[in-house]
PAPA-476798 format. One record per residue: x, y, z of N, C-alpha, C in turn. Coordinates in steps of 0.001 Angstrom, whole numbers, plus 500000, padded with zeros to 6 digits. Example, Ala and Ser with C-alpha at 12.3 -4.5 7.8 and 13.67 -1.06 7.14 Angstrom:
# PAPA-476798
513190494310507800512300495500507800513200496700507800 512850497750507080513670498940507140512900500030507870 
//
This chain:
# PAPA-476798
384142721696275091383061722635274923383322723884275749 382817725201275212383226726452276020384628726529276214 384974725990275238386916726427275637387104725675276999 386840724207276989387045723926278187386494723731279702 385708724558279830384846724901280358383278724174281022 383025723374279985381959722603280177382138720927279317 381366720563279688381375718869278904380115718236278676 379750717000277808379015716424277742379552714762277763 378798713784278647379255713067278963377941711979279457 378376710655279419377167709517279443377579708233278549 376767707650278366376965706058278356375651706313277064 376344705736275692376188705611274554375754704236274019 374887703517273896374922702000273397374817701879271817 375668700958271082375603701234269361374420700143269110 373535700078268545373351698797268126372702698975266647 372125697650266253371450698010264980369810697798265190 369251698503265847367755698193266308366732698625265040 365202698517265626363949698699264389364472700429264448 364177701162265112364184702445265091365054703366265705 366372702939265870367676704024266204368748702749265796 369765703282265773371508702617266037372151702824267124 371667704340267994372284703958269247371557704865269710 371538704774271287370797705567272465371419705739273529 371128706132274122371645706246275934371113707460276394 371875707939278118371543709259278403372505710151278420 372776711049278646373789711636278775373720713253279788 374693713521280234374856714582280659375500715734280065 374881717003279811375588718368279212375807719355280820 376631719934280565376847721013281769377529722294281106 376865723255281187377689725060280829377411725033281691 378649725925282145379020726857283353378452728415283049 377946728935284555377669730192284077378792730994283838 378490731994283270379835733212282539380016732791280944 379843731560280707380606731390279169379132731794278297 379785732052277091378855732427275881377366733158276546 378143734599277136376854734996277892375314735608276917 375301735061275733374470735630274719373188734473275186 373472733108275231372291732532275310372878731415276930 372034731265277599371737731048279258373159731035279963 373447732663280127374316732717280930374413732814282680 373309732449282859373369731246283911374272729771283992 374032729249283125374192728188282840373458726760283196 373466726151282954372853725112282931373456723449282958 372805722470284014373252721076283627371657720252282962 372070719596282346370417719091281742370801717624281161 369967716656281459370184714967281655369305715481280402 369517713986279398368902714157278259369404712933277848 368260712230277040368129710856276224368894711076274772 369987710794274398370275710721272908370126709371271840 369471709697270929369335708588270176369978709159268576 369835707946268089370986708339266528370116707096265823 370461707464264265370071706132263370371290706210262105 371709705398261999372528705581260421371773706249259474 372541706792258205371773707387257213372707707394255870 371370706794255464372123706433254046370820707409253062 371786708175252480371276709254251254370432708517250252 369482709164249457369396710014249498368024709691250827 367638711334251098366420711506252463365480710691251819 365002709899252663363339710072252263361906710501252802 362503711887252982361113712764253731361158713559252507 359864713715251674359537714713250727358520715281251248 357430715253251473356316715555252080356059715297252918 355718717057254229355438716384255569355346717781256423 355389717847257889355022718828258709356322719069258939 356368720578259583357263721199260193357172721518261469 357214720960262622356321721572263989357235722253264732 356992723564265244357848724200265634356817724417267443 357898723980268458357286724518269533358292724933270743 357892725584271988358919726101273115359905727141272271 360717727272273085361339728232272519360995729875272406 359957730116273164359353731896273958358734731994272716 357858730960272328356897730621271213355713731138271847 354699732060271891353415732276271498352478730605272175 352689730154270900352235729064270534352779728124269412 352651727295269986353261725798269012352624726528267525 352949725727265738352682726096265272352559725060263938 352534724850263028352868723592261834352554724413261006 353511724199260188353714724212258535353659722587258026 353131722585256252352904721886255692354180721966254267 354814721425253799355660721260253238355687720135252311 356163720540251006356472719664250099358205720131249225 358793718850249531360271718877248873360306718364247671 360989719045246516360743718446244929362656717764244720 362415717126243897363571715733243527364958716634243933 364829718045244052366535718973244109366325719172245849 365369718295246472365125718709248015365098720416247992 364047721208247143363707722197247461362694722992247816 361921723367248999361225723304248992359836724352248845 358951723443248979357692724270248205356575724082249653 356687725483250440356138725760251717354329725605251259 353461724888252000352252725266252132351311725615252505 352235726473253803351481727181254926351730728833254113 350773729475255055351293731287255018352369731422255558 352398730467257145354104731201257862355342731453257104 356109731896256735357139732098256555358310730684256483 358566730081255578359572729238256043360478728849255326 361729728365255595362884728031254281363785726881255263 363800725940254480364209724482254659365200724434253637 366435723389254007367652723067252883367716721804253543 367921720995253036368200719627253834369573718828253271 370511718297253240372078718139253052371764716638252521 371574716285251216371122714978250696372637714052251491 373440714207251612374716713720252272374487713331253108 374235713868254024374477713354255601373292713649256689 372061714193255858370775713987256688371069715529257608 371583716276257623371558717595258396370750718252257533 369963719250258229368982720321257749369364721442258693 368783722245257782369200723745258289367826724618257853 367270725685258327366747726475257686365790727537258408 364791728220258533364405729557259484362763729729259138 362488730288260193360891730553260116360989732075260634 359563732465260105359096734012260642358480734185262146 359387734582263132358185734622264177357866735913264905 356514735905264446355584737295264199355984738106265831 355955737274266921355964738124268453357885738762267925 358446738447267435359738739280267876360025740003266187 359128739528265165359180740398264170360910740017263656 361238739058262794362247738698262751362532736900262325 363580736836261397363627735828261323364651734491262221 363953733491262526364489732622263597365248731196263019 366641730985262884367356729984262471367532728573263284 367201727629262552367115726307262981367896725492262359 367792724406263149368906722971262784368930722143263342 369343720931262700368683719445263475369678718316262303 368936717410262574369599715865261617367809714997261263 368228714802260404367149713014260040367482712127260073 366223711587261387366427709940261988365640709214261097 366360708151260092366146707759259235365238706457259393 365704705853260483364798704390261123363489704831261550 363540706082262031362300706624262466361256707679261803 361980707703260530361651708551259212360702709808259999 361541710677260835361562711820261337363119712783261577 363159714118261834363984714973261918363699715431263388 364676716198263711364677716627264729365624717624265018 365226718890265594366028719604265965366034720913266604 366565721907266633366306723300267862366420724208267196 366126725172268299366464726998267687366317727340268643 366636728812269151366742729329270036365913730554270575 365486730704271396364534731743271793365138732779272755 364763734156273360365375734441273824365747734071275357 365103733217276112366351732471276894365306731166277253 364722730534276093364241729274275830365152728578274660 365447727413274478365220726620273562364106725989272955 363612725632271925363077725286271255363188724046270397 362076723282270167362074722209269117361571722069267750 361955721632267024361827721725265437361875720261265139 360531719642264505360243718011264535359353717995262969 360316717395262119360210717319260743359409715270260744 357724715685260153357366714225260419356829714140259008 356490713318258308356225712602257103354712713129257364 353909713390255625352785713158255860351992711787255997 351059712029256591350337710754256660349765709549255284 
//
């Protein structure tokens, strides 16, 4: 990572549980100076990783989009519905565009956020045992979370 520079590192357990395949904690470390666009400070940050296998096709069609942190205003939800081509049909006013990768459970896609006037790109994976998504975007020197949940 960083050309070297930095690593991520920790103790991984595989298993086949109710709601992940594997977990542990792990350690990330950037050094300050590299990729001085986002926390060129740098940063070390302990963090829980969990994973689930995924077998295609998704099955999140309908559900929330919660977007929060990240030099957010305020937390925010969109309402969303995905049709059989996983395309989707937004049912909030905010601004939003979702693609989700019937393959391999990666999503990609961007929201409008009104304080910087501009559109904001996101990305994550779907935890399939836990029939939720998860994932980040970037703020200007926050990160952010992006948590894709089923409707009720």
């Amino acid at each position: 990572m960083y050309d070297g520079a930095g690593c991520i590192i920790g103790w991984i357990q595989v298993t086949n549980g109710a709601g992940s395949d594997l977990q542990g904690q792990a350690l990330w470390i950037k050094p300050a100076g590299v990729d001085p666009q986002f926390y060129s400070a740098g940063f070390t940050l302990g963090t829980w990783v969990v994973g689930s296998r995924y077998t295609p096709p998704p099955n999140l069609t309908n559900g929330f989009a919660i977007f929060s942190g990240g030099n957010l205003t305020e937390s925010f939800t969109n309402v969303f519905q995905l049709n059989r081509n996983f395309r989707l049909a937004n049912q909030t006013p905010n601004d939003l565009s979702l693609r989700i990768n019937k393959k391999n459970g990666l999503f990609k896609g961007s929201f409008f956020n009104e304080d910087l006037g501009q559109d904001v790109p996101f990305a994550g994976a779907l935890l399939e045992k836990s029939q939720v998504g998860t994932g980040f975007f970037l703020g200007t020197d926050q990160s952010g979370e992006v948590r894709l949940t089923p409707l009720p």
